[in-house]
N, C-alpha and C positions, 0 to 999 in steps of 0.2 A: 415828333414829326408833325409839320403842316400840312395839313392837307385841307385844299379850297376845290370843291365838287358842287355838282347840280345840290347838292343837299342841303351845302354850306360852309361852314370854316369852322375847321376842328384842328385840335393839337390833342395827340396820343402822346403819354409815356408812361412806363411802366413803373411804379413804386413797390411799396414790400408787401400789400393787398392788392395788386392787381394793376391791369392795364385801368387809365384814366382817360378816356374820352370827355374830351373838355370844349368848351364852345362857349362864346361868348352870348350867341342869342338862345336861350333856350327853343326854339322853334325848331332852331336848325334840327340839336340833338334828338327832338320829335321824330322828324321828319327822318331820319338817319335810323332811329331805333324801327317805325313801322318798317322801313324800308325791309331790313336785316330781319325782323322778324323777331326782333329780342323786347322781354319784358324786364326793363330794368327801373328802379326809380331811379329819375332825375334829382341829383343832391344840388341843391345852391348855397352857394361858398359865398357868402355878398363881400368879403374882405381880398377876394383871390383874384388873378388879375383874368382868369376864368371863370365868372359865376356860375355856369352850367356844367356838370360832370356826370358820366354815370362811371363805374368801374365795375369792369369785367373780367372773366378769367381770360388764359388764354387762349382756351377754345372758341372763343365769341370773336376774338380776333378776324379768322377768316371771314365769316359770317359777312362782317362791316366791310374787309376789303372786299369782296366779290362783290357787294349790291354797289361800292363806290364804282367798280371797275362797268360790272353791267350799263351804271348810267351815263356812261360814258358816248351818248350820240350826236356828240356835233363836231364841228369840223374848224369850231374856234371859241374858244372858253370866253372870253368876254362878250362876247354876240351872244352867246349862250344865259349869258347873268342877265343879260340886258333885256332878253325877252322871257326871263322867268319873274311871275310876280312875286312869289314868296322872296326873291334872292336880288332883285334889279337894285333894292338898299345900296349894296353894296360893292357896285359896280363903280364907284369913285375909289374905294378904298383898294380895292383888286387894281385898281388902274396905276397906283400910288405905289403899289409892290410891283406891278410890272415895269414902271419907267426904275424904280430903284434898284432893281436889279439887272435892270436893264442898261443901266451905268457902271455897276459890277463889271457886266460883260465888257461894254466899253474901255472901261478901265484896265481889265486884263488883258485886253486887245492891245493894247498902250503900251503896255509892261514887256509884254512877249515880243513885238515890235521892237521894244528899244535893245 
């Protein structure tokens, strides 16, 4: 699962130790783990196409969606990246998944049309 929030850009899936909470900047996973309240070490993987992971059971699971959901106060996610300093980096790169998947839609618009 992707998930791009006030905290950052992480990708969860579960393996045969656990859920992997993965992120490209390690800052993010920081900022995600005070959030949730969890003491985990931060593994770096420098060969993974994720270098930051922690993994957890899945009890810690809710933990992380509920502080993602709580931070949930604005009323437009790129406005949001844009005026957060820890996250404003990567307001091109969100912009890049939005218009792609926003061709997606276009596309299926097209399809179902014909």
């Amino acid at each position: 699962m992707w998930i791009a929030s006030k905290y950052g850009f992480f990708s969860i899936v579960v393996k045969e130790e656990g859920f992997h909470v993965r992120a490209r900047v390690k800052q993010d996973l920081e900022q995600l783990l005070t959030a949730a309240e969890l003491v985990e070490p931060i593994q770096v993987w420098p060969s993974a196409d994720y270098r930051y992971r922690v993994i957890v059971g899945a009890k810690s699971i809710p933990a992380i969606f509920q502080k993602l959901a709580e931070s949930i106060d604005y009323d437009n996610f790129k406005n949001m990246i844009a005026d957060t300093p820890l996250q404003r980096d990567k307001y091109g790169a969100y912009g890049q998944v939005w218009n792609t998947m926003y061709m997606v839609q276009v596309e299926t618009d097209e399809e179902e049309e014909a």
